[in-house]
C-alpha positions in Angstrom: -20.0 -53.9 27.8 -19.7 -50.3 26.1 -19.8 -52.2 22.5 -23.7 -53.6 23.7 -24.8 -50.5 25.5 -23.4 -48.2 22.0 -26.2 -51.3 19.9 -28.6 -50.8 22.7 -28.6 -46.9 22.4 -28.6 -47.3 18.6 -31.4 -49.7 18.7 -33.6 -48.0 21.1 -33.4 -44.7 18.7 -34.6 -46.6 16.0 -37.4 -48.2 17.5 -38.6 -45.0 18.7 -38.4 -43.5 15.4 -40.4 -46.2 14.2 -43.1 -45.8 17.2 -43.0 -41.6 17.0 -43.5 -41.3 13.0 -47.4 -41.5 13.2 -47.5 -39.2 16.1 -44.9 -37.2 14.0 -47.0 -36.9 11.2 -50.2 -35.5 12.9 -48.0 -32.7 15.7 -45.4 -30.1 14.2 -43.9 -29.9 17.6 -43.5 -34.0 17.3 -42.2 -33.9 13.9 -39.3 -32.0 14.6 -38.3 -34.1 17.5 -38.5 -37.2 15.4 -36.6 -35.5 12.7 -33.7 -34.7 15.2 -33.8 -38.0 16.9 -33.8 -40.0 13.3 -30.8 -37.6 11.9 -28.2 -39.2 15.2 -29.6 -42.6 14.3 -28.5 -42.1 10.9 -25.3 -40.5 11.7 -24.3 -42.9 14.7 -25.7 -45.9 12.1 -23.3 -44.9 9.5 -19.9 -44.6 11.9 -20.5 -48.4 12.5 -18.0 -50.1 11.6 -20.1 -53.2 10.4 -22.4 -50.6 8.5 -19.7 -49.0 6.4 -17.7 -52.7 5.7 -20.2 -53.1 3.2 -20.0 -49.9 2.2 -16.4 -49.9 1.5 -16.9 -53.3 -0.5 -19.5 -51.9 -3.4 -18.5 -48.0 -3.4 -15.6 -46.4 -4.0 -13.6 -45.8 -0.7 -13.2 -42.1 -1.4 -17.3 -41.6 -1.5 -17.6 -43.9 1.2 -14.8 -41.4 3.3 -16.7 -37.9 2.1 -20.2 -39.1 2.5 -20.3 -40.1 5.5 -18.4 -37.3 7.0 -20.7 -35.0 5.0 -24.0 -36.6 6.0 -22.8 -35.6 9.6 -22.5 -32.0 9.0 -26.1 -32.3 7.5 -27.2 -33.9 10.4 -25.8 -30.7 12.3 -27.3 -27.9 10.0 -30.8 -30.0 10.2 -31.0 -30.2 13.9 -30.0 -26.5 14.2 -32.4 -25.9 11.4 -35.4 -27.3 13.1 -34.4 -25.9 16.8 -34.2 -22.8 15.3 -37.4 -23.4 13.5 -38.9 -24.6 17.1 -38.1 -21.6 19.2 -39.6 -19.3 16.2 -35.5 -17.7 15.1 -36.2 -18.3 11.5 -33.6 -15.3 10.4 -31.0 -17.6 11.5 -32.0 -20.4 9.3 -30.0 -19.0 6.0 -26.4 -18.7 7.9 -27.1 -22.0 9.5 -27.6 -23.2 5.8 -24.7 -21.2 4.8 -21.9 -22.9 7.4 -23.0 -26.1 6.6 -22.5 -25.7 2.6 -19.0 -23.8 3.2 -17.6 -26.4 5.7 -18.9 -29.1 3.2 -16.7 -27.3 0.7 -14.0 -26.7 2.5 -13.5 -30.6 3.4 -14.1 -31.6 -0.5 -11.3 -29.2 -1.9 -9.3 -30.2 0.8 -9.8 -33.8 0.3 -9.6 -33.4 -3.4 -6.4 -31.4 -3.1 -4.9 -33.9 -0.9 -5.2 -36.8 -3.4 -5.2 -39.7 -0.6 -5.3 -43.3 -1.6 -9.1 -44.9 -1.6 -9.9 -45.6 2.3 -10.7 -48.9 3.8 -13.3 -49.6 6.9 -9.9 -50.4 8.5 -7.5 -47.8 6.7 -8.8 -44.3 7.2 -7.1 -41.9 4.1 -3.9 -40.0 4.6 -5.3 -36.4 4.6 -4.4 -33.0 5.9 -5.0 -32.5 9.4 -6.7 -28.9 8.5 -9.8 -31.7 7.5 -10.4 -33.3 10.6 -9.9 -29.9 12.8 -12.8 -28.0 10.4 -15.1 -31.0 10.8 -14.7 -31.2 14.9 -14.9 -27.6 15.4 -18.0 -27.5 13.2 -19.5 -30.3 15.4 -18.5 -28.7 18.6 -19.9 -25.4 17.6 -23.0 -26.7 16.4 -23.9 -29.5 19.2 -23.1 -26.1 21.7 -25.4 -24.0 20.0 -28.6 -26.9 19.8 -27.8 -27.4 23.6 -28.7 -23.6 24.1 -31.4 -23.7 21.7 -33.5 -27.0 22.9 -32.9 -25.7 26.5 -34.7 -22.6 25.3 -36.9 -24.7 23.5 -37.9 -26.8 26.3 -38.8 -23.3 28.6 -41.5 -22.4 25.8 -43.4 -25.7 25.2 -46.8 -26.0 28.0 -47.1 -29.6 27.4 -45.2 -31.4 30.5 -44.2 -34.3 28.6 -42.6 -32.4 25.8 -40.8 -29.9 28.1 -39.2 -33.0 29.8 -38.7 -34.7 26.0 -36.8 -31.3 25.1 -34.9 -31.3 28.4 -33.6 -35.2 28.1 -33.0 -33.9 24.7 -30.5 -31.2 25.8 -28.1 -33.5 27.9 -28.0 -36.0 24.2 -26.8 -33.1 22.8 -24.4 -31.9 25.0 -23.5 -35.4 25.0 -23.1 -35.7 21.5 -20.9 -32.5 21.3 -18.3 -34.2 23.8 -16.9 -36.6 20.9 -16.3 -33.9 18.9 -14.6 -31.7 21.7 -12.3 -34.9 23.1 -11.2 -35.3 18.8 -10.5 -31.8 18.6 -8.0 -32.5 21.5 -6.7 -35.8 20.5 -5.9 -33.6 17.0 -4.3 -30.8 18.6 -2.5 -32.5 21.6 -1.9 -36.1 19.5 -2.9 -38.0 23.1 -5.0 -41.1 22.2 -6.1 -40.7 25.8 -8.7 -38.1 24.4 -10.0 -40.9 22.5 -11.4 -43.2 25.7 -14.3 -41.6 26.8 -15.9 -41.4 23.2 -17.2 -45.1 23.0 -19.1 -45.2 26.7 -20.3 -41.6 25.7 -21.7 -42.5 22.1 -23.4 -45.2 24.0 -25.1 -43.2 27.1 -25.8 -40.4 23.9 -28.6 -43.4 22.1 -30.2 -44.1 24.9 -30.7 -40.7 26.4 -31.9 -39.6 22.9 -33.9 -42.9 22.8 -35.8 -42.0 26.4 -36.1 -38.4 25.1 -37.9 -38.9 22.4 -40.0 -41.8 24.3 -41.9 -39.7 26.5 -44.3 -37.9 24.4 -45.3 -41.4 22.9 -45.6 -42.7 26.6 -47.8 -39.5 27.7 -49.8 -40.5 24.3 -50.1 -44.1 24.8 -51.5 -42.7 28.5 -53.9 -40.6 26.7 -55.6 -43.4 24.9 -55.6 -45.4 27.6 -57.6 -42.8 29.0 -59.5 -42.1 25.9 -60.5 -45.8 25.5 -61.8 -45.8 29.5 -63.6 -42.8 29.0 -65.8 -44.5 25.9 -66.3 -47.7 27.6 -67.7 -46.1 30.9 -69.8 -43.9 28.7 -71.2 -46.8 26.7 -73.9 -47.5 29.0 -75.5 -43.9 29.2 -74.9 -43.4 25.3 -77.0 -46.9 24.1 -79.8 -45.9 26.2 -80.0 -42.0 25.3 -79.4 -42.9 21.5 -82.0 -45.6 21.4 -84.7 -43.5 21.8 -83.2 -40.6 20.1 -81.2 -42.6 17.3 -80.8 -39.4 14.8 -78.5 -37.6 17.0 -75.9 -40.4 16.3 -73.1 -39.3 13.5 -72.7 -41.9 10.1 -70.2 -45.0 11.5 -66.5 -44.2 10.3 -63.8 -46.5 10.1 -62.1 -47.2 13.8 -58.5 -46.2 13.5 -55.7 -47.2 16.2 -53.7 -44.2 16.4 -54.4 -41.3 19.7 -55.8 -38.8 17.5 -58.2 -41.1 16.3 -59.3 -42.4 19.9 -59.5 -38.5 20.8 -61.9 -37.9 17.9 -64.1 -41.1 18.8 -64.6 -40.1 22.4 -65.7 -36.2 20.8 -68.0 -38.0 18.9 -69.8 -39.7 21.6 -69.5 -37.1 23.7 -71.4 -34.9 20.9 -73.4 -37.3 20.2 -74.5 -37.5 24.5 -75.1 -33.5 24.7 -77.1 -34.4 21.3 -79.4 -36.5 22.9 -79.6 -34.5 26.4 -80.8 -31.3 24.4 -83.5 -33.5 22.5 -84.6 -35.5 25.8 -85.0 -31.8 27.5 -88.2 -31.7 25.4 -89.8 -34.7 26.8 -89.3 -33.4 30.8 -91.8 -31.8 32.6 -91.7 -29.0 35.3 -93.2 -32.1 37.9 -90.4 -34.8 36.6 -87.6 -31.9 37.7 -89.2 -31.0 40.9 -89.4 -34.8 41.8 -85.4 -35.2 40.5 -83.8 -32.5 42.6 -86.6 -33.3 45.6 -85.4 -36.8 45.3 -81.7 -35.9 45.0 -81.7 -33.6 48.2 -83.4 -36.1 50.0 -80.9 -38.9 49.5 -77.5 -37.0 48.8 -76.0 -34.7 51.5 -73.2 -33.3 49.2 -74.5 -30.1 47.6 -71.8 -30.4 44.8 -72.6 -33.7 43.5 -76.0 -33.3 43.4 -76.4 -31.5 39.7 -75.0 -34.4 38.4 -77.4 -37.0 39.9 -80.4 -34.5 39.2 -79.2 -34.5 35.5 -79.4 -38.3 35.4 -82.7 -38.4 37.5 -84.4 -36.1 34.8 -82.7 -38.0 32.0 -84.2 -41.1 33.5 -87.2 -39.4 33.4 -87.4 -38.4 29.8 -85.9 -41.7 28.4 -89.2 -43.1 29.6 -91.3 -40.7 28.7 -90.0 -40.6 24.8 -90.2 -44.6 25.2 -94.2 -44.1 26.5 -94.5 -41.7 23.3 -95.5 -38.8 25.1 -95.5 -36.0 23.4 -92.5 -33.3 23.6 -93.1 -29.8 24.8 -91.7 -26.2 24.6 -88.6 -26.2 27.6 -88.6 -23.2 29.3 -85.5 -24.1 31.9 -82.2 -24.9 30.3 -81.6 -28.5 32.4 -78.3 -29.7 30.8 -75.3 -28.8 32.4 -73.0 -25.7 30.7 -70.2 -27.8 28.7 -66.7 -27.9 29.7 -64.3 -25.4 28.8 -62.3 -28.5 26.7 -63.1 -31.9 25.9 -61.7 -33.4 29.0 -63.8 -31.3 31.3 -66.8 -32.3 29.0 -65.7 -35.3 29.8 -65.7 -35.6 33.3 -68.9 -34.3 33.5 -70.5 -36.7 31.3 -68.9 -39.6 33.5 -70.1 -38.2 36.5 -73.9 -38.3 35.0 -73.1 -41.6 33.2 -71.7 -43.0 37.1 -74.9 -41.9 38.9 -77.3 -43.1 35.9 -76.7 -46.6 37.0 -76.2 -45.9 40.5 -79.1 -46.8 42.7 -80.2 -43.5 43.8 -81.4 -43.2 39.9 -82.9 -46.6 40.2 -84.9 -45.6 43.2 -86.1 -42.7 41.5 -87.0 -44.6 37.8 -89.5 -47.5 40.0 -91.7 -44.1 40.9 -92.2 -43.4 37.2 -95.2 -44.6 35.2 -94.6 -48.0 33.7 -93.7 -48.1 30.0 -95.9 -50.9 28.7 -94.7 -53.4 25.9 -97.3 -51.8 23.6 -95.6 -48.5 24.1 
């Protein structure tokens, strides 16, 4: 059971770091959580046994040995590196840098010096014990100091997702440090029992990385979700502006899939919606905005909501005015709404007008205008 749960773990880091990289590519904050999570998945890959058989079988056993041990102590520099680089310490970069070449040293000479016969996958070399103790005290010390450093890291980030990201982050790497910590006692105590807990451990480590590094791309997956509603219940109100004020629409681009993409396809309708308000404004006059807000009082008792239907009253108002050709005039009253503070409340308040512009309190209103003949 441990043996599946360690290739579930593995496998669900590697999916994610498939699934994060475009995300990671676009958000610095992003990037450096994929980096972290894709430096275990290599590490963790290469202590498989059935990844290092081949290994073993077309390099020399002695590169095989050093690599992979050295590869780790990479893996530790870079995640301290990018915590550090995270939680803005970048002083601390440099002796970070520094341990990681001098314990990388150390293990060479004292692997050179020892002169061991070439490893096996099954037949680990016979080396000083000084080798294995400076390579588990590194990894303790370092897996102790990213736990206090993506704790910290998590406290700073606003975005809820990430914070939670960071904090399932900090419990894989306090879980990751326990390995190291249980082979620093099996080496100074020589009691294989130190050695049990490691494989259940490695395993829980995967997946907890895995779901850690999930989130964000959950929380982005909701956003275009969201994104993609937001442009379909906008269609409506956006064909029928823009058909009579076509110019305000922006040259077609090339759809892409990815959230930032959505995100800049729903702020371009939305711009392209105010667009066509501020042009429609011209073709209202002071009777059309009397009868809107008379008609909206009349037949909505909520104060708060009636702006909104007003808006879409007038808008219905000027749509068929530009489509009787009447001719524009000077607007002394600013009639569209003040835009949100960000692109979601813009949003909301371009649904809201979009909701009651095919609502039947707007279609009440519109049979009172003047007919728009076919000639027109």
């Amino acid at each position: 059971m441990t043996a599946v749960l360690q290739v579930v773990g593995l496998g669900s880091m590697w999916v994610v770091v498939a699934l994060l990289l475009p995300q990671a590519l676009g958000d610095a904050k992003r990037r450096m959580l994929w980096a972290v999570v894709l430096l275990f998945a290599i590490e963790l890959t290469l202590y498989r046994p059935e990844v290092q058989a081949p290994l073993y079988d077309v390099i020399n056993g002695h590169v095989v040995f050093v690599a992979v041990h050295l590869v780790s102590v990479g893996k530790g520099v870079g995640v301290l590196y990018l915590l550090l680089v995270l939680v803005q310490r970048p002083r601390f970069r440099l002796p970070v840098a520094a341990s990681g070449v001098a314990v990388s040293a150390a293990m060479i000479a004292i692997y050179a010096a020892a002169r061991p016969e070439p490893a096996t996958v099954d037949t680990p070399p016979e080396i000083p014990l000084v080798y294995w103790h400076i390579l588990a005290v590194f990894h303790t010390v370092a897996h102790l100091l990213a736990v206090g450093l993506c704790w910290h890291a998590s406290r700073l980030v606003a975005p809820r997702a990430m914070r939670i990201s960071l904090m399932a982050l900090t419990g894989g790497l306090l879980l990751a440090c326990l390995p190291w910590a249980f082979n620093l006692g099996w080496l100074l105590s020589d009691d294989t029992a130190w050695l049990a807990p490691i494989g259940p451990i490695d395993a829980v480590t995967g997946l907890c990385f895995a779901f850690g590094a999930a989130l964000p791309l959950a929380a982005s997956v909701r956003r275009a979700v969201r994104h993609d509603r937001a442009i379909r219940q906008l269609e409506p109100l956006w064909r029928e502006l823009t058909s009579v004020v076509p110019d305000v629409v922006f040259e077609a681009v090339r759809p892409g899939l990815g959230t930032r993409q959505r995100r800049l396809r729903l702020y371009r309708r939305v711009v392209e919606v105010r667009d066509a308000m501020l042009a429609l404004r011209e073709y209202v006059t002071a009777d059309d905005l009397r009868g809107a807000q008379e008609h909206v009082a009349a037949e909505l008792p909520d104060e708060h909501r009636r702006e909104a239907a007003a808006t879409a009253c007038w808008l219905a108002a000027a749509v068929a005015a530009k489509s009787r050709g009447d001719a524009p005039m000077v607007q002394q009253e600013d009639l569209t709404s003040a835009p949100g503070d960000d692109l979601d409340e813009e949003v909301t308040q371009l649904l809201e007008v979009a909701q009651w512009y095919r609502s039947s309190l707007v279609s009440r209103y519109r049979a009172g205008l003047p007919p728009v003949t076919a000639s027109q």
